[in-house]
Backbone as CSV, one residue per row, in Angstrom:
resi,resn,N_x,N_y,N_z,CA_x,CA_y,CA_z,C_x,C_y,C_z
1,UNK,181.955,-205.882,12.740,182.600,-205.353,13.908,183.990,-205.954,14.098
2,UNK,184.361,-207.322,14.191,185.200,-207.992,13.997,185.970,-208.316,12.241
3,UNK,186.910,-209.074,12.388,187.301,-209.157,11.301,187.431,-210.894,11.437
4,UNK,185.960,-211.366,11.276,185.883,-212.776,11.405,187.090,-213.591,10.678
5,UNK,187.114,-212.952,9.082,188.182,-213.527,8.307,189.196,-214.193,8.680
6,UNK,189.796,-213.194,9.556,191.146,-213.022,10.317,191.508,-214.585,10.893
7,UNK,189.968,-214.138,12.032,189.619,-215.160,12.980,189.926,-216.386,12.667
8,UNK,189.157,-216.462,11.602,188.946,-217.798,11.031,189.921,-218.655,10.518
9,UNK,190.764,-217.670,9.646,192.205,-217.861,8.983,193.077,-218.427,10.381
10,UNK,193.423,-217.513,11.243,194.390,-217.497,12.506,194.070,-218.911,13.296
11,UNK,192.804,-219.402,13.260,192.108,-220.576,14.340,192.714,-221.829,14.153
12,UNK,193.208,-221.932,13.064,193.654,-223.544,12.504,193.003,-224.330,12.272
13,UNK,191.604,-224.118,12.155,190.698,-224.797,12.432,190.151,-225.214,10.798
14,UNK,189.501,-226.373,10.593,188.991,-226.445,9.331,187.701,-225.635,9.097
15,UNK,187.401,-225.794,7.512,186.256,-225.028,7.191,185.177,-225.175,7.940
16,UNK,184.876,-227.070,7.797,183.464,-227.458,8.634,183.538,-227.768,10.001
17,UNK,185.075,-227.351,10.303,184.735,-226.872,12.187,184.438,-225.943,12.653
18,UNK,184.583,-224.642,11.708,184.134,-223.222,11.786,182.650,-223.188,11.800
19,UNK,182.320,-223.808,10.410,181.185,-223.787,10.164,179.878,-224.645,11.540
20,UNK,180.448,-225.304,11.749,180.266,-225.731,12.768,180.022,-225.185,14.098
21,UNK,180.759,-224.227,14.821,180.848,-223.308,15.415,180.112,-222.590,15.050
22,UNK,179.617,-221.646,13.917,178.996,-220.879,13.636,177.315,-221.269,14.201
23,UNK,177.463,-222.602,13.556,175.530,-222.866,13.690,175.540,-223.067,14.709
24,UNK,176.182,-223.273,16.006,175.962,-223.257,17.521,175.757,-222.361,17.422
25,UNK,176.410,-221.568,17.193,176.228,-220.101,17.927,175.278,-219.466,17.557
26,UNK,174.948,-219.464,16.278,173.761,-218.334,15.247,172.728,-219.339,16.490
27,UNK,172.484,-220.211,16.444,171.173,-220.611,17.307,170.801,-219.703,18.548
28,UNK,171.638,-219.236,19.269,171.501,-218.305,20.106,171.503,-217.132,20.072
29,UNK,172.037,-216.208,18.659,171.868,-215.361,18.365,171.223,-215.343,17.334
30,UNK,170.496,-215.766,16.646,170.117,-215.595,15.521,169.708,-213.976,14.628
31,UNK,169.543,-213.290,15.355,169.209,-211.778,15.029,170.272,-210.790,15.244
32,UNK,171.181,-211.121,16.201,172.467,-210.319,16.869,173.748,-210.319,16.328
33,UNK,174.036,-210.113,15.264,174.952,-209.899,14.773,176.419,-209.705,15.648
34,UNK,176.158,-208.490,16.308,177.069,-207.726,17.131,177.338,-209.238,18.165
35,UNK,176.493,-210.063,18.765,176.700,-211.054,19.861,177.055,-212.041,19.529
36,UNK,176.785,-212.471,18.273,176.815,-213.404,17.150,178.594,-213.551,17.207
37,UNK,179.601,-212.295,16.729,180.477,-212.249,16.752,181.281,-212.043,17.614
38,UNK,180.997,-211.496,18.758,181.728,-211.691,20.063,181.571,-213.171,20.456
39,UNK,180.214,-213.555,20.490,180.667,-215.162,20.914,181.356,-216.268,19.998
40,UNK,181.670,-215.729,19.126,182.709,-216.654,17.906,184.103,-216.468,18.452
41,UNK,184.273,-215.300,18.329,185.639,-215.084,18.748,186.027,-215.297,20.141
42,UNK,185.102,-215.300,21.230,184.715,-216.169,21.944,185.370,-217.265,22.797
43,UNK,184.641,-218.287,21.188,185.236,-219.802,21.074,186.329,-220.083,20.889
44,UNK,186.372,-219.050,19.871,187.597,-219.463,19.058,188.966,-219.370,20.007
45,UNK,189.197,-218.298,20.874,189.695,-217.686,21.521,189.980,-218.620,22.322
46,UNK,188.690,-219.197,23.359,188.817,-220.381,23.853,189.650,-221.607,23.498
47,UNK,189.337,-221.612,22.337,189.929,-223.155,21.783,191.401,-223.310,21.875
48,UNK,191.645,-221.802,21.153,193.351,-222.067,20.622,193.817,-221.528,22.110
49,UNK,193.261,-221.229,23.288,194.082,-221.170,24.591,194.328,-222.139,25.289
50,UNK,193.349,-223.266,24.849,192.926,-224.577,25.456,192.320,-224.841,26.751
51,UNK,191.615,-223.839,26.414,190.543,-223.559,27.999,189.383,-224.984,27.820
52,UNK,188.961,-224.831,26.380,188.054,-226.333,25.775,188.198,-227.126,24.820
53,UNK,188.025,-227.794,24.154,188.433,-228.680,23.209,187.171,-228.500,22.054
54,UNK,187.635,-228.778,20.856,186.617,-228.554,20.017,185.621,-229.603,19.918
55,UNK,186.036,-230.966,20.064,185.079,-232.320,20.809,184.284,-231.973,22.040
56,UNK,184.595,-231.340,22.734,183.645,-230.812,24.330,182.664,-229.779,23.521
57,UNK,183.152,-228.853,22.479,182.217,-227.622,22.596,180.595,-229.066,21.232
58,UNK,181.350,-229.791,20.541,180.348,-230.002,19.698,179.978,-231.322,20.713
59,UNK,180.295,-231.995,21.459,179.567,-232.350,22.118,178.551,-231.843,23.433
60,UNK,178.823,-230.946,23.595,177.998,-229.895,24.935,176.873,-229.543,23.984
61,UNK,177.091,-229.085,22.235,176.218,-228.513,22.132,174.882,-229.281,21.523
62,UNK,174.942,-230.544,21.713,173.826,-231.429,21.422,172.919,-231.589,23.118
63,UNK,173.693,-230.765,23.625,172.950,-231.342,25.656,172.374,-230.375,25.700
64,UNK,172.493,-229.034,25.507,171.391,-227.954,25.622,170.876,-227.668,24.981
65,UNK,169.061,-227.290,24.971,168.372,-227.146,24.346,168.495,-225.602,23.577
66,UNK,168.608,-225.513,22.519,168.124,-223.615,21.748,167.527,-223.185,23.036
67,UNK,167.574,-221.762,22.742,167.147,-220.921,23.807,165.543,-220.940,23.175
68,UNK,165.369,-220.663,21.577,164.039,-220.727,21.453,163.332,-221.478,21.440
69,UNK,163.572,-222.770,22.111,163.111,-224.116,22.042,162.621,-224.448,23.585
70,UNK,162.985,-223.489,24.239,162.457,-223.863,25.934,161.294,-222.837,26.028
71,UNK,160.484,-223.678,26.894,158.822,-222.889,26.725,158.952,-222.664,28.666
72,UNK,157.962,-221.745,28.956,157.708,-221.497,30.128,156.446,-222.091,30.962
């Protein structure tokens, strides 16, 4: 849907900060492709506006649990 490539190229970001980004995110989407990539671009979007820092997003994402990991 996106042209992650682009994304990825344009972000400044290194390989294993992308990659990085990615496995946050696939955790919450894991099946959603289509959501998968809106919330990348997302981040990414985020980052290079400086709405968050890439230290805040990989530290936030050790504080919340997977979505499939919380029981009722």
């Amino acid at each position: 849907m996106f042209d992650l490539e682009k994304i990825k190229k344009d972000s400044d970001l290194t390989v294993k900060q992308l990659r990085h980004i990615e496995e946050i995110i696939k955790q919450d989407y894991p099946y959603d492709e289509m959501m998968f990539e809106l919330h990348f671009l997302r981040v990414i979007k985020a980052i290079k506006k400086g709405w968050i820092t890439i230290e805040y997003l990989f530290a936030e994402s050790h504080s919340y649990p997977s979505k499939k990991l919380v029981t009722a």
